[in-house]
N, C-alpha and C positions, 0 to 999 in steps of 0.2 A: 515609464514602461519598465525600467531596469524595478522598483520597487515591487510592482506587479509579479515579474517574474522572480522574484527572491519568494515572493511568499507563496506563488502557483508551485515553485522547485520543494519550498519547507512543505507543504501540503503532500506533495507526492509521496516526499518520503514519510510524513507521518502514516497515508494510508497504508501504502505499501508496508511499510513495518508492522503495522497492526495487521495485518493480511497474513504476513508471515507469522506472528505470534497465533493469530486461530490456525493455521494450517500447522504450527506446532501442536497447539492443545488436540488436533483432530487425531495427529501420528500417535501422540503420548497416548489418548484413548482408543485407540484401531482397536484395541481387545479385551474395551470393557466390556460388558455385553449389555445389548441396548442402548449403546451410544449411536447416536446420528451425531455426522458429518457438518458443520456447519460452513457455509459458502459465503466469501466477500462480498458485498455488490459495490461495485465503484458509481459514484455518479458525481459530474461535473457541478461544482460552487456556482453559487453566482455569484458575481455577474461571469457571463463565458467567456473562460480564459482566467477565471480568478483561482483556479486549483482545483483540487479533489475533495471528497470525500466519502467515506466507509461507512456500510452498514452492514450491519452481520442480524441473520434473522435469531430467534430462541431457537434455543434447544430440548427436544422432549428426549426423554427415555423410552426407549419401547418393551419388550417383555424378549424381542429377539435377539439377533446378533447385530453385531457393531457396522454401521453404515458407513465405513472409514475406505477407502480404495487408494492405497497407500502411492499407488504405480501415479494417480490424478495426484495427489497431495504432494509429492515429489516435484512432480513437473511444475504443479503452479508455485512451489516456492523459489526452485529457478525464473519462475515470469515476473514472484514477485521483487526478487533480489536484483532482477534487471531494471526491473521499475525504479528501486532507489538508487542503482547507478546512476540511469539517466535522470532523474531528478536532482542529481548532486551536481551532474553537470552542466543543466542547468540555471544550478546555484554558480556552480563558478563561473557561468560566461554573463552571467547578469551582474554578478560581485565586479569582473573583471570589465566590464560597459560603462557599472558608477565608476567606478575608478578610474574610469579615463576620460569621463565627464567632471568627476572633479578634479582631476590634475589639469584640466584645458582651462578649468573655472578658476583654478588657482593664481 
């Protein structure tokens, strides 16, 4: 179990990071013109309960102004940064489970 959740917690924080990195590229482009917005989608690994993973749709150009809504892309990079919080502490209470499975096995 403890292995499972070391690698559901490395998952979380891979997606969420990569989450944070397109909500970067969306803020750096707010004023290209013709830029759209690109949006995360999370969806659960299998088997369920074996982590996350990210997909991010393409992105076209369009002839208008920039699809970017700075006030949204703000907010969701504080949900994503809470996301690798709690995925880190995840990592630690599952690090901290083996560890006390193998100090008993010792």
């Amino acid at each position: 179990m403890s292995i499972s959740a070391l690698s559901a917690g490395a998952s979380g924080i891979s997606a969420n990071i990569r989450a944070l990195d397109l909500g970067g590229q969306n803020i750096a482009n707010a004023v290209t013109p013709g830029f759209q917005a690109a949006s995360p989608s999370f969806q659960e690994s299998s088997p369920a309960g074996g982590g996350v993973s990210l997909s991010t749709p393409g992105r076209a150009l369009s002839g208008g102004a920039s699809g970017v809504d700075l006030a949204t892309e703000i907010s969701n990079s504080l949900i994503y940064k809470a996301g690798v919080d709690l995925s880190a502490k995840v990592i630690k209470s599952a690090d901290a489970t083996l560890g006390s499975l193998i100090d008993i096995s010792a």
